[in-house]
Every structure is written in structure tokens, then in C-alpha cells.
N, C-alpha and C positions, 0 to 999 in steps of 0.2 A: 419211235417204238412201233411196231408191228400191230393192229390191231387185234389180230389173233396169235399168240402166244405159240413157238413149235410144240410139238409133241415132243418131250425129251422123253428117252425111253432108252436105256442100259445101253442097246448098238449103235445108239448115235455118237455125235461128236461133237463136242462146241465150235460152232461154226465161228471163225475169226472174219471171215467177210476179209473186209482191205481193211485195215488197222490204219485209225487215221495216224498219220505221222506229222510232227508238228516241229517244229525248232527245239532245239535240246537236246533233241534223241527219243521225246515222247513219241510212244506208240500206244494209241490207246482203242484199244477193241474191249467191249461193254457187255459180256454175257450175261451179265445180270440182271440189267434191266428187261431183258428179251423174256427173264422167267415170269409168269402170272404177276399180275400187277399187283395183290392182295399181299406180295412179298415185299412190298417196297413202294416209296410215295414219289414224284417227284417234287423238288421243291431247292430254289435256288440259295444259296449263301447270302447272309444281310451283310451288305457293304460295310465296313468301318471308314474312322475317320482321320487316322492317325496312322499306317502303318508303317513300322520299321522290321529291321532284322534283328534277331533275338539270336539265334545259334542257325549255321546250315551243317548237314549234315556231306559232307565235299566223298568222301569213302564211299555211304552207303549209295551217293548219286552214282557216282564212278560203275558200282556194282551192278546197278540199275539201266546201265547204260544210256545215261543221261549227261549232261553235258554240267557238271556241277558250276562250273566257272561262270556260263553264262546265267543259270536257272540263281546262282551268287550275288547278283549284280542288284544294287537298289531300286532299280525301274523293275526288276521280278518278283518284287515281297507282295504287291498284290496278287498274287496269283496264289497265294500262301496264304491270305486269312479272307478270299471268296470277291475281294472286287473286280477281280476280274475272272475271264475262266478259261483255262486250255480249251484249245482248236483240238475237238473229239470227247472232250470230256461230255458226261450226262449227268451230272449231277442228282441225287438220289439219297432220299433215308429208309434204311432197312426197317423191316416189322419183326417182332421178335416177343415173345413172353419170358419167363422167367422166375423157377423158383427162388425168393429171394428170404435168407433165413427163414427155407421150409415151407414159404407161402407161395405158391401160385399168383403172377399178376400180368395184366396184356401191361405190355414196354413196347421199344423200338427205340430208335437214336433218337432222343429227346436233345441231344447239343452235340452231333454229328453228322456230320452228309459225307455220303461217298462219291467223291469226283467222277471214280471209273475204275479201269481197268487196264494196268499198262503193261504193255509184253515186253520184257527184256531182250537182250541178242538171243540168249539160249533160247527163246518162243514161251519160258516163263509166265507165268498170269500174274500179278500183284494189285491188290487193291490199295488205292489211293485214297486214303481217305484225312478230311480234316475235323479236325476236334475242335468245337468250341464259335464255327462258325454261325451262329445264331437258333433262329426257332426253327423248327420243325413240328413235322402233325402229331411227332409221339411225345414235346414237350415236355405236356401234365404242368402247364403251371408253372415250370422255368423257364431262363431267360436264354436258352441255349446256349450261354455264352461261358467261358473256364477262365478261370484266372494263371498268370505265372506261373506262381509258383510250383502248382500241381500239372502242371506241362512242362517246365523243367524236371520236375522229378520221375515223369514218365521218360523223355526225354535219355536221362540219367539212367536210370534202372534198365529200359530196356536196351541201352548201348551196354549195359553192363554185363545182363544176361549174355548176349550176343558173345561178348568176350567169354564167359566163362563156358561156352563149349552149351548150351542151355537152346532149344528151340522157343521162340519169340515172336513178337511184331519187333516192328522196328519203329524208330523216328530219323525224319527225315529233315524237318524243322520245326523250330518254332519263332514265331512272329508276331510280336507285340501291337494290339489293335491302337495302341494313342486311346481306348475307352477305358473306364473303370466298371467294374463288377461289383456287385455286391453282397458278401456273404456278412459274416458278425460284423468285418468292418470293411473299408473299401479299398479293391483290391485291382493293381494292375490285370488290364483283359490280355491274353495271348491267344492265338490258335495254333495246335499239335495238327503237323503232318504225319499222320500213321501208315506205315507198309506192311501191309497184311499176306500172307497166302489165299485169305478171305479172312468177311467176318461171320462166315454162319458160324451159329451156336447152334448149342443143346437146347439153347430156348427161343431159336426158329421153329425148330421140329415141336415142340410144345404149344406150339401157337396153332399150329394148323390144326393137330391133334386134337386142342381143344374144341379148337372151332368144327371139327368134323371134316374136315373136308379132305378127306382121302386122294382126291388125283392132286391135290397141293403138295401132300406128301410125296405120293409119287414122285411127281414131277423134280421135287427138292433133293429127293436121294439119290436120284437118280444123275441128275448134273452135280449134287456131291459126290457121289464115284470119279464123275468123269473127270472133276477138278483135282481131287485131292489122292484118289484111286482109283486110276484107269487100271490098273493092272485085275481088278476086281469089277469094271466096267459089263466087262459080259456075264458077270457070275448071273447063274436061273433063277437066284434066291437074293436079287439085290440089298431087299433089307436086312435080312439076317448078317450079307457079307460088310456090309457097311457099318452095322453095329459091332461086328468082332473087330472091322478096322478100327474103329473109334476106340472100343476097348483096350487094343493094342499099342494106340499111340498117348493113351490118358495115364497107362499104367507105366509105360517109358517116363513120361515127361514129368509125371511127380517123383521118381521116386531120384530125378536127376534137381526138384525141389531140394529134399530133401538131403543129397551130396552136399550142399552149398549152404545150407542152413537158412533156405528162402521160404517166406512167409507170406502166401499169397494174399490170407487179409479178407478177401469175400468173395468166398468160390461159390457162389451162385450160379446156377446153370444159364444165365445172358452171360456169366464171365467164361465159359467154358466152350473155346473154340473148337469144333469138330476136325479141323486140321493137326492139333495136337502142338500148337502154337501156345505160349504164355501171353494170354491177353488182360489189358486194363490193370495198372496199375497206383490204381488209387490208394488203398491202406496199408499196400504193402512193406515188407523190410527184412533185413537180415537179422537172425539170431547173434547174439553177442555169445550171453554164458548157455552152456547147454540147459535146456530145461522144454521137454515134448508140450507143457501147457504154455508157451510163449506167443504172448499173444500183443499183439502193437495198435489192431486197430479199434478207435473208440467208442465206435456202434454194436463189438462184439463181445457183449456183456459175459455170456456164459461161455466163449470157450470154445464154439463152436467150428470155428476156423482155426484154430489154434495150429502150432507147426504139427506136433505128431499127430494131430486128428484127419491131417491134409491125406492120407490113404480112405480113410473111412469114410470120408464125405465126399471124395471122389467115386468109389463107388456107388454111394449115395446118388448123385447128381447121374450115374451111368444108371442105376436104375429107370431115373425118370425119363432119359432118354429113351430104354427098350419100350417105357410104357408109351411113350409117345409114337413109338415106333412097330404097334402092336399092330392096327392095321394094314401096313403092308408087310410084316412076316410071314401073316397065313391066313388064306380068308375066316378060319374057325378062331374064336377067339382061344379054348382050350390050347388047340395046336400053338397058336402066337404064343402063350404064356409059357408053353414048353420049350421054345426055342427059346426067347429069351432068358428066361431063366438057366437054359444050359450056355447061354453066352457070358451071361452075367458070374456063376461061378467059376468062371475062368479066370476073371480079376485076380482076387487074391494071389495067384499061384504065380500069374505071371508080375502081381507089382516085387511079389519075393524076390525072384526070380531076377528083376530088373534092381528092385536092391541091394541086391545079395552084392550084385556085378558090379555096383559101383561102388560098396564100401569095401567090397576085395579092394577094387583100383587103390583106394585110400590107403589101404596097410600094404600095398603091394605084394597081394596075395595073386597070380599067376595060374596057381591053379586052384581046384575048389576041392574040400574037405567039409565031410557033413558037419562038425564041428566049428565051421567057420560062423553062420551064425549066433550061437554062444559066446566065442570070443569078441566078434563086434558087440552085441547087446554088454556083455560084461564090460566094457570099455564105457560105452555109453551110459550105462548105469554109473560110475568112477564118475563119469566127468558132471554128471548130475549131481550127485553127493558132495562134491568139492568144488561147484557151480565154478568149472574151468571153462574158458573161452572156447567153443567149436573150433574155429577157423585156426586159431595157434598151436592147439592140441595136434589138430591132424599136420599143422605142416611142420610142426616140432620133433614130430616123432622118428625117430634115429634107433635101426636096429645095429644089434652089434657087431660088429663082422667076427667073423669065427678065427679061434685062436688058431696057434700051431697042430695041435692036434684037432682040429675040424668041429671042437664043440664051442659054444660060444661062453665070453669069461661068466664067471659064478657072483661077480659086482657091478656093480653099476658105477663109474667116475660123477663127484657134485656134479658136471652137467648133464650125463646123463638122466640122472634123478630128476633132473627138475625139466624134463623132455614137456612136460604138461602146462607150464606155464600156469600153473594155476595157486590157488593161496595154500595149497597142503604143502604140508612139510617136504623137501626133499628125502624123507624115511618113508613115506608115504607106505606100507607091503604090500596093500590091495593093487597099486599099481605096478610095485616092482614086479609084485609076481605074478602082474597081466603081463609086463613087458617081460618077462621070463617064456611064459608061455609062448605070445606072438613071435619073440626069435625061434623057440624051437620047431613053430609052423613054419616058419621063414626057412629055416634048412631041410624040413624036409620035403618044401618044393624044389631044391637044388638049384637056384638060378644065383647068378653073380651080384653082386651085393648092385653095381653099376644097374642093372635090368631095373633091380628092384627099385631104387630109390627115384629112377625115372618115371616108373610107372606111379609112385606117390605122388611126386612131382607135377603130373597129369592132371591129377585128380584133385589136388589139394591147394586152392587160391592160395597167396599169399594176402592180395588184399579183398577187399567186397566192397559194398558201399554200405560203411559202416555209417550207423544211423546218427550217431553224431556230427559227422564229416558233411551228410548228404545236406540235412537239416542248417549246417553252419553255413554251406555253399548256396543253397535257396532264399535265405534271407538276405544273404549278403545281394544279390542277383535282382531277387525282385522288391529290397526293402532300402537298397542303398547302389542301386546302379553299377557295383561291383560284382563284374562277372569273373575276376582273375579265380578265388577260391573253387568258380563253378569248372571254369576250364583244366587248372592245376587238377582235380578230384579225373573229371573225363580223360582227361590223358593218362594216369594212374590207372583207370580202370579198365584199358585197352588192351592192357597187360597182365594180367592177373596172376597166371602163375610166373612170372619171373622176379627172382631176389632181388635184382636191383632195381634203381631206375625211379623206385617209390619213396618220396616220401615219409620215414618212418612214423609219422605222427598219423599217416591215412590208414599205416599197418595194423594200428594198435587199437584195442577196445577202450571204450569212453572213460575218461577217467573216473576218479572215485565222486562219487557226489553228483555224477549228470545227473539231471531227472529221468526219470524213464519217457522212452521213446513213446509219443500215442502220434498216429496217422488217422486221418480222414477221408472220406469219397474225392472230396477235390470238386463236388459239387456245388 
């Protein structure tokens, strides 16, 4: 590392230097560590004693331009939970703060280090990073270390996201240390290979903030342009352009949440990637029966993460980004507070906006009519009322095709009625005569019934990882050495919108009697 730190500043450029290149296909060039050192500690992975292979990810290597087959092989799993280390890698734990339900607290990877930085063929940047390989300086008193089960399900989820058309991290493996962990009871140890675009957060920028230290900010926004928006790289007003980016890609990505019926669980501003990436998936899960107060994880007493609150508290969390971001928008604080605040009302219009578009895709609405959100809310109100499954509903729903004379029939056939899948009577009228109205939207965009039902099709998973299925597949995995349930679910879920090929029992919501779904940090 450099003893003095470049000047990053809007016209420069991350300097790649010779990326070392290594066997596999790694290339690994390290901008990160090059930033102020107050950003990051270094600090090497603790050896384990025992390691095996747990899952490799052979696709996302492939993607990466890595050589999956060899990086496969059992002499490689050290390299995967820290005994040994990539030729190029620099191993590193990020500094980071974080509001966490509301409260301000200095954090950092207390049970992650980042290897580095590998450039794919495209000249791509991806961070590499592992979970769960021991202590670090931002610990606080744990063991740095993650057990299975909650690195299979990260694992899991985010190959699922990935499927469903959903911006992500990624995994690339996990790898069973031979140690046990201890939480209530004891618990096989793993380490998660995580692929990142990065991992700054919102509560990087919170951290300098607090601490005062304004050229840290700089410096930070500044190589966040360059990483994540170069296109906005030379803007005169880097913070302000940084924050509308951020705003831009927060209000995309939840409201692509919410298409899916995904439950991020604890959107605390350390879980809130400034890339616009789905990061950390510890409490999270999928909605079964519709219901906006659905809430899975067990630390979130009041609700505050809840599915339909995930718009409002992501604003929430953009707020405290602009105030962390007040210093370099204007030297007057007045001024700062004026532009952010004119950035921050932008939210709302554009999360509309962003789900306006995707719950059209869902009804296969084509084109837009100011009336179109009333018909979605009114639908979603139905399916509340009659606590009908999200996921069935939307990929049940079958418009009519138009009779001989071009109007669509005045009945509905038993199976159409029961398009809903849910426990109301096939007479249900609130529905019939939502799906009365939705057909005669449907015609008077004039598109071919074929257009339409592709474009639902798009939009509408058939399967998720429904929280019964994930739950049955993690125990089975890390409580009984049967990985078949965890592999049969991953392959199901590569596919999401296609009718065949699944499973019907992965298709379907929990039967009567599950208990209710409650998730945990995985700490």
C-alpha cells in the first residue's frame, strides 16, 4: 500500500496498474486498499482446521472469467475459508457506521474481509469477498465466524434473486471450516464467498460524516462515481450527482422488491449498498399470503421492516445518506440542505414511477392509463381481504380473449373464477368484477392476447423460495449432511418463470398448519 493515499478527485481514473494474474483466470487489481486507510483495516483470515467443499458456484465462476473446474478441485477449498490466499489478493476489513433500527453505531466487517478486487474479461471490477472468516478490528466481541446454515441460505436466496431478473451480490461458494460455532446451540462453521459490484454502503458515508472528516468524503464519492458512475464522474457537483444516482438506483431496486413479494428483513443503512445491489441476507424471505405488515424477522418487533414499509424506510435510510452527504454538496450548510432536500423529493415520484412499471408488467398492461394504479391497489386490497397467495394470484391470472364480436364474454367459466387461488368462493364479485374491469383495460390497449400473456409471464415467478421449502433444504444440509433437498430447491430456482421443469410441491405455499416463518441475523 502506498504510503500516501492518490488524490482521487471526479477527472481521474482508477488506476488498474498490472492486475496481478494468477492461475484460474484471477485478476486481481485492489482500488480499494489504495483509498485512505481510515476506510479499511488490514488484517488476514484465521486458518481453520477442517476444510471441505460445501457448494461451488461452476456458472457464476464461468461468468467471472475464472476457471471454475480448477478453482473446484479439493486441493482449492483452502483458498475459500482463508488458509491460504490468492497471488494478488490484499486482504482487508471495511470501516463503515450504520443506522441500525434508527440508531446511529461505528460497525465495520466484524466476520468479513475482503480478499480484493477481480477484473473479469469485460475489465469489470468485483469484489471478492469472504464471510465468516474470522476476527477482525470491527468484531465488537464476536467470533468472526458464521455458521451453515445462514451461508447456505444467503447462498440460496441470492442465486435466486439473480434468477428472478433482481440486482444482487452474488455467491460463489461455500466451504465448511471442520469447526463448530456457537450460537443457542452448536452449530456447523462455513465461509460465504460473496461477489459484489462493491461493498460501500450508506453507512460508509455515515461514518466519515460523523467523524468530520470531509476530504474522506470526498475522496469516497468521488471513487464512488468512478466505480459505480463514471458517466457522472466529471459532473461540477459530484455530491449532489452521486446522491441522485443513489436515489435512482434505490427507488429501481425496491420497488423490483416488491414485484416478487421479497422481504428484505433489516434495511439498515450498513445493509444499503450505494451500487443499488440486494445486499445481506440474513432475516430475509418471501411473502406467502398477501399482507403489506409481513413481517419474518425476529428482531423486528414493531414492523418496522415490514414488506409494504420497505418504500418508506428506504427513503428513510436516503435521507441519512444526503445528511451524511451535506458537507460536500455545498460549502453553506443552508445551500447543502436545499439541494438535498430537492433530491430527496424525488424519491417518491420516481419509486411510483418504478412501480407503477412493474405491476403493469404483472397484469400485462403495455401501455399506461392514469387509472392503472387504482386497478392494481384494488386488486391488492382483494388479495388482502381473502389472505390469497401473491405469487399464485399474479401467475393465475388469465384474461379473456375477446369474443366474436371484439367484446370480451359477460361470465367467467369455474376455472376462471377461481383465477385466485385463494380460499374465497369461486362467486367471489369484488374479484369478478376487478377481473371485468382489468379485461376491458386489456382491450383497450389493443395488443394480441399472445403479447400480453408473455409480458405477465416476464414478470410473474412461478416458483420463489418459498420459506417452507428453503427452511426444509437448510436443515436437511447442515443438520443431517443431506444436501439433495438443498440442490433439487437451486436448480428449481434457476428458473423461475417457467411452467415446467418444477417440482409442484416447491410451487406451492406452505401447507395448512406450518408455523409461521421467523428468520434471524445469522450471527
Amino acid at each position: 500500500m502506498p504510503s500516501e493515499p492518490p488524490d482521487w478527485t471526479p477527472e481521474a481514473e482508477i488506476p488498474a496498474g498490472k492486475p496481478a494474474s494468477s492461475s484460474a483466470g484471477w485478476r486481481w487489481d485492489n482500488s480499494y486498499v489504495r483509498l485512505p486507510e481510515g476506510l479499511h483495516s488490514p488484517v488476514p483470515p484465521t486458518p481453520v482446521s477442517g476444510p471441505r467443499w460445501g457448494i461451488f458456484n461452476h456458472d457464476l465462476a464461468n461468468t467471472l472469467g475464472l476457471d471454475g473446474h480448477q478453482l473446484g478441485q479439493p486441493e482449492q477449498v483452502g483458498f475459500f475459508v482463508g488458509n491460504q490466499l490468492f497471488e494478488g489478493s490484499e486482504p482487508i476489513a471495511q470501516a463503515y457506521a450504520g443506522h441500525q433500527f434508527g440508531n446511529l453505531a461505528r460497525l465495520g466487517d466484524g466476520r468479513a474481509i475482503l480478499l480484493g478486487e477481480h477484473l473479469d474479461p469485460a475489465g469489470r471490477r468485483w469484489d471478492i469477498q469472504l464471510k465468516g472468516p474470522g476476527l477482525t478490528p470491527y468484531s465488537r466481541g464476536g467470533d468472526g465466524r458464521a455458521a451453515l446454515g445462514p451461508m447456505l441460505r444467503e447462498y440460496l436466496i441470492s442465486e435466486a434473486m439473480h434468477a428472478l431478473g433482481i440486482p444482487t451480490t452474488r455467491s460463489l461458494a461455500v466451504a465448511l471450516t471442520g469447526e463448530p460455532v456457537f450460537r443457542e446451540t452448536t452449530l456447523p462453521g462455513a465461509v460465504l464467498t460473496r461477489i459484489a459490484a462493491s461493498h460501500i454502503r450508506v453507512g460508509t458515508f455515515e461514518l466519515f460524516s460523523a467523524l468530520g472528516d470531509v476530504q474522506a468524503l470526498k475522496t469516497l464519492a468521488a471513487y464512488t462515481l468512478l466505480r459505480h458512475f463514471p458517466e457522472r464522474a466529471n459532473d461540477p457537483k459530484p455530491g449532489k450527482s452521486l446522491l441522485e444516482a443513489v436515489i435512482e438506483r434505490q427507488s429501481a431496486l425496491v420497488a423490483q422488491w416488491m414485484r416478487v413479494g421479497f422481504v428484505h428483513g433489516v434495511l439498515n443503512t450498513d445493509n444499503v449498498a450505494v451500487s443499488g445491489e440486494t445486499i445481506d441476507y440474513g432475516p430475509c424471505a418471501f411473502m406467502d399470503a398477501y399482507d403489506p405488515a409481513t413481517v419474518f424477522s425476529s428482531i423486528d418487533r414493531q414492523g418496522r421492516y415490514a414488506f409494504g414499509n420497505q418504500p418508506k424506510i428506504t427513503s428513510w435510510n436516503l435521507a441519512r445518506f444526503a445528511e451524511a452527504l451535506l458537507p460536500i454538496l455545498d460549502d453553506q450548510e443552508s445551500a447543502a440542505v436545499e439541494v438535498a432536500q430537492a433530491c430527496l423529493e424525488s424519491f417518491p415520484a420516481q419509486f411510483q414511477r418504478n412501480w407503477l412499471a412493474t405491476y403493469r408488467g404483472k397484469l400485462g398492461l403495455l401501455t399506461e392509463e392514469d387509472a392503472d394504479a387504482a386497478l392494481i391497489e384494488d386488486l391488492l386490497a382483494w388479495m388482502h381481504s381473502t389472505q390469497a397467495d401473491f405469487t399464485q394470484t399474479f401467475r393465475g391470472l388469465r384474461p379473456i380473449a375477446p369474443g366474436p364480436s371484439g367484446s370480451t364474454a359477460s361470465n367467467l367459466n369455474a376455472d376462471q373464477q377461481n383465477l385466485a387461488h385463494s380460499e374465497s368462493t369461486p362467486s367471489d364479485s369484488k374479484f369478478l368484477d376487478w377481473h371485468r374491469r382489468w379485461n376491458e383495460r386489456l382491450e383497450r390497449q389493443g395488443l394480441a392476447l399472445p403479447r400480453v400473456l408473455e409480458c405477465m409471464h416476464r414478470h410473474n415467478p412461478v416458483i420463489i423460495p418459498r420459506n417452507h421449502a428453503v427452511q426444509a433444504a437448510l436443515d436437511a444440509a447442515s443438520e443431517q449432511n443431506d444436501w439433495t433437498p438443498f440442490h433439487n430447491l437451486l436448480t428449481a430456482l434457476k428458473t423461475p418463470y417457467r411452467e415446467t421443469g418444477s417440482p409442484e410441491s416447491l410451487s406451492q405455499p406452505p401447507p395448512p398448519g406450518t408455523p409461521r416463518c421467523r428468520t434471524f441475523c445469522g450471527t
